[in-house]
N, C-alpha and C positions, 0 to 999 in steps of 0.2 A: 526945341519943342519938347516938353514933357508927355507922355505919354503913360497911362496907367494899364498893368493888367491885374484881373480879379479871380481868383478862383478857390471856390469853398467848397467844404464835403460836408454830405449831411448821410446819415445810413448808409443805405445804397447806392448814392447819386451823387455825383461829383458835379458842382456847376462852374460854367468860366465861361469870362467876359471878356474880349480881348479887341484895340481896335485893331482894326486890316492896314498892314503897311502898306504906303503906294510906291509904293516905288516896284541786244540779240538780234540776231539774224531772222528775215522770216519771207518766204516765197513770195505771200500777197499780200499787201500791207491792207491792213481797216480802211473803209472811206475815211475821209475827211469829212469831220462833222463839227462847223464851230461852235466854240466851247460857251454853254449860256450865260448870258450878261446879270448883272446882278447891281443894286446900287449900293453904295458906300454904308457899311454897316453906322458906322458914327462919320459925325461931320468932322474936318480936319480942324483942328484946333490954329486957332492966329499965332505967327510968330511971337507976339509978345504977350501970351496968355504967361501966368505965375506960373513956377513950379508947385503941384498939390501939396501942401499942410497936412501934418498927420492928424490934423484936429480936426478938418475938414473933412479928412476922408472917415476915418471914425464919427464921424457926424451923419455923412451918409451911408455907412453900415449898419450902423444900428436900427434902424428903423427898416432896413432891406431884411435883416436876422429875423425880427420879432415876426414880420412874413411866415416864417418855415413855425409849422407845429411844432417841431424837436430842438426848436431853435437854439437852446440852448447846449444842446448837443453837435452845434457847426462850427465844424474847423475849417482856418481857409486864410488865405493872405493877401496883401494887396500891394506890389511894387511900381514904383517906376523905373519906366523901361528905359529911360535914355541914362538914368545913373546906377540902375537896380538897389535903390533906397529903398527899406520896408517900410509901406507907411504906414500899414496897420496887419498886426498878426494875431492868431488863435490856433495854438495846438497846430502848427501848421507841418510840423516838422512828421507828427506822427502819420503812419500809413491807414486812409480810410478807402472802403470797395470804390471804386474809380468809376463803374458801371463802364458806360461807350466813352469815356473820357482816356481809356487806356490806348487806344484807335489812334490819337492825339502822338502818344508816344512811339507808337509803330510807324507812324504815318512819317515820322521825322528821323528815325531811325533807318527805316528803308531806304528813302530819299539819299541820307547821309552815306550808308554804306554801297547800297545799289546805284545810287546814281540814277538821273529823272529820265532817261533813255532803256533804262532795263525794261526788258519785255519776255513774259509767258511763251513758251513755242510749244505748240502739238506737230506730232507729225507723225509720218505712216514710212514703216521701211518696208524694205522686201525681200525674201530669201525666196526663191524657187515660185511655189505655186501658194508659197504663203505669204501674207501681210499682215503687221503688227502696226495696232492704232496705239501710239509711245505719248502717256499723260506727262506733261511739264509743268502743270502744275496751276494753268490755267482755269480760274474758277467762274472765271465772263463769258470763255465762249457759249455762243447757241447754237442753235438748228439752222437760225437763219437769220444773215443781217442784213438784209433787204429794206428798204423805208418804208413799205408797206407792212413789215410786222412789226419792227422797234420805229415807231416815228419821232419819239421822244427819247430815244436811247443816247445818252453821251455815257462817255466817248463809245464810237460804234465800235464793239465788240468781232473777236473775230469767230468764222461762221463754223461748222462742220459739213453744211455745204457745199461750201468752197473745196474744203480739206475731200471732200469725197468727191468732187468735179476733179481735180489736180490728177487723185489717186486712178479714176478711173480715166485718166487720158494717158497716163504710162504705163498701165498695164497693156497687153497684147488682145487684142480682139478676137474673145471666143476665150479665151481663157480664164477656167474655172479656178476660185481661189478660196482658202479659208484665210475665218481672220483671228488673230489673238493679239492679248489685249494688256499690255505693258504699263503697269502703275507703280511698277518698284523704284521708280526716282523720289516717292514717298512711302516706307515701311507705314502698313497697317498698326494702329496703336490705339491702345484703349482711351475712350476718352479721358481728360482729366478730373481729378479733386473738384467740386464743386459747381459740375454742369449738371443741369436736372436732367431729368430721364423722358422729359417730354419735349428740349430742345428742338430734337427734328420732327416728332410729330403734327408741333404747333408752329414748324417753318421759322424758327430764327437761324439756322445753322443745318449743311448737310456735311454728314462725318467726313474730315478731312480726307479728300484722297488726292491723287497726282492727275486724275481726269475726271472730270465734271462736265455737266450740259446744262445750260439755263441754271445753274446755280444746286442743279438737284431736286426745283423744282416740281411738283405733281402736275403743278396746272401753272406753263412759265409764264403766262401773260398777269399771272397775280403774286407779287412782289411778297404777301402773306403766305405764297401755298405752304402746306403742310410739305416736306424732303423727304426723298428716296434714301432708302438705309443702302440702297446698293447703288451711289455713283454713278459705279466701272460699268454695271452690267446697264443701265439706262444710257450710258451713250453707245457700249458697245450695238445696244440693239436700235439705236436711231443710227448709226453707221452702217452698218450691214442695208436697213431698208433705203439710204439714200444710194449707196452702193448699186442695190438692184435695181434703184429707179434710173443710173446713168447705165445699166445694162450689164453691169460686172454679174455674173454667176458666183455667187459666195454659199459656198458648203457647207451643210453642221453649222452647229453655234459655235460664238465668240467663245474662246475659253483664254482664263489670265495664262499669259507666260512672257517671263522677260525675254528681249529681241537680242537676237546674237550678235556678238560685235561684227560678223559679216554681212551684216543687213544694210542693204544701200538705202538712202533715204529717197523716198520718189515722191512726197509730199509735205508741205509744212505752212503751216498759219499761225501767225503771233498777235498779242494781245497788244493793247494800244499801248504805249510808252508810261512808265511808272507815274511821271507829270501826271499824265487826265487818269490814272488809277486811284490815286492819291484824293483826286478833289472826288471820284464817284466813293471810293472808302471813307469820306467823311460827310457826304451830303448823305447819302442814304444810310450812313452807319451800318454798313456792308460788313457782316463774321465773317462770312465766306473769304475775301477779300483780307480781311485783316489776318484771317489763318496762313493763308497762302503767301501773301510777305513775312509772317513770321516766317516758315517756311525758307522761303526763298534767303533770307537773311543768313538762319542757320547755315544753309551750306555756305556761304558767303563766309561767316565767321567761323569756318572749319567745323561746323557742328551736326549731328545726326538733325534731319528733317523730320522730329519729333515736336513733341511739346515741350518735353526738357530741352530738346537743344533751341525751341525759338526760345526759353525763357535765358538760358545762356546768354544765347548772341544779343538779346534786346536790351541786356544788364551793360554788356559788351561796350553794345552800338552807342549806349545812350549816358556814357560814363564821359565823355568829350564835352557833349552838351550840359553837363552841369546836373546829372543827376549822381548823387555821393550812395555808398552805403545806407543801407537800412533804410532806405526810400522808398524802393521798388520792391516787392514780395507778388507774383504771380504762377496763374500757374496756365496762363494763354496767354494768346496776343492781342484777342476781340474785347477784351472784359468780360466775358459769359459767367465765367467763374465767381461763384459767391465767394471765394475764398482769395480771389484777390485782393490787392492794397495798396496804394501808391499816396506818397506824401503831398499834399499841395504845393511845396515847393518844388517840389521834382516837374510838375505842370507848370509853374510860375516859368520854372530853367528854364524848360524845353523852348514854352510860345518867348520866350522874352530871346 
């Protein structure tokens, strides 16, 4: 069975056509929420359909091309995927803005490196009369993952709920605790080359940190809100009030400080398995998401949990899969960056 995949750039936007093949530790695991049913993007082709014609398929290109206003300006290629034959190429080798098509390459890269069982952990140690809420890098959890608030939520995220029910059943009854607030498993870094300056204001992206709530969210029930410039301090302050509401006495505010290596862990919640991260980071074309595996990756591939070191490990990761030199030029792992570029064949590699 012959099989085609398409993928063309035009400016900004990278498009691809592709058919669908058929064929960490953590205290409280997510409910189980099955995963939504979807029907066959294309119909499966007959055993004895021909192998595609490059005449054929340039046949139905070109009249696809003439579509794009800039059409003359689209690069992009078309293989088959059971022999990787080009049937029809344009400039395809050269690097165009990939937009949310770089997602694509993250998205298989993590998988590859990370393995479909990797999972986000938050968790809360304790020294004395203090307790550290410890970011791992989790950009899914929320407040709360009950089915009365996410009813549509896949995969069910884990809650800080939970994480503040756990913490307030090992602490000692009647005692008083402050709390600080541990995000150094990801260094603060300016953003990079090429993100606009209204990203978080206009909610596509909250600045990377190692602890996030509802995404960073203003208002989390809207998937558009505008993001908080301070992460840490939005969930430290939804932590302390779920805290007071299981009756812990929590002193002073949150203040950041990394947890000592003698802090015992007395709570922890993980995010649902990389598998159901994966299909949420490309159905909702999830930044947050696609940062936070970069992320994750770099330390994986020995690298600082920076922007440079996800663009490292991503070059790294995705060098096996069939993406060569002078392919990949970024400078994230989301596409946000105007100043990214990725070749179509580099996209052709990866889906094929």
């Amino acid at each position: 069975m012959a099989l085609a995949v398409a993928v063309v750039a035009t400016g900004g936007a990278v498009f691809v056509g592709v058919d669908r093949l058929h064929s960490s530790s953590q205290t409280t695991p997510p409910a189980a929420v099955p995963a939504p049913v979807r029907a066959p993007v294309l119909a499966a082709l007959a055993a004895s359909a021909p192998p595609p014609a490059q005449a054929a398929v340039a046949a139905l290109v070109r009249p696809a091309l003439s579509a794009f206003p800039s059409g003359e300006r689209v690069s992009g290629t078309v293989v088959d995927v059971a022999t990787g034959k080009t049937l029809w190429s344009r400039g395809a080798s050269t690097p165009q803005p990939p937009a949310s098509t770089l997602k694509l390459l993250t998205a298989a890269a993590a998988l590859r490196t990370l393995g479909p069982s990797y999972r986000f952990t938050t968790t809360v140690r304790q020294v004395g009369n203090t307790v550290y809420l410890v970011g791992g890098g989790d950009p899914t959890i929320v407040e709360s993952a009950s089915p009365d608030d996410v009813p549509a939520s896949y995969p069910r995220p884990a809650s800080l709920t939970d994480l503040a029910t756990q913490t307030a059943a090992r602490l000692p009854v009647g005692q008083p605790v402050r709390l600080r607030v541990d995000t150094t498993a990801w260094p603060t870094a300016a953003l990079p080359r090429g993100w606009a300056a209204n990203y978080v204001t206009e909610g596509d992206i909250t600045p990377p940190s190692a602890l996030e709530l509802d995404g960073g969210r203003l208002r989390p029930s809207d998937f558009d809100s505008p993001r908080t410039a301070d992460p840490e301090g939005q969930a430290a302050e939804a932590f302390v009030a779920l805290l007071r509401k299981d009756g812990v006495t929590v002193n002073g505010r949150a203040k950041p400080r990394k947890a000592p290596p003698a802090a015992t862990q007395i709570a922890a919640v993980a995010s649902p398995p990389l598998s159901a991260l994966v299909q949420r980071l490309l159905t909702d074309s999830d930044n947050d998401l696609a940062e936070a595996l970069g992320r994750a990756l770099a330390v994986k591939e020995g690298q600082p949990p920076t922007f440079a070191g996800e663009v490292t490990a991503l070059t790294t990761a995705l060098a096996p899969l069939g993406v060569g030199p002078g392919e990949l030029s970024t400078q994230d792992s989301s596409g946000l960056s105007h100043t990214d570029a990725v070749a179509p064949t580099a996209l052709v590699s990866v889906l094929r």
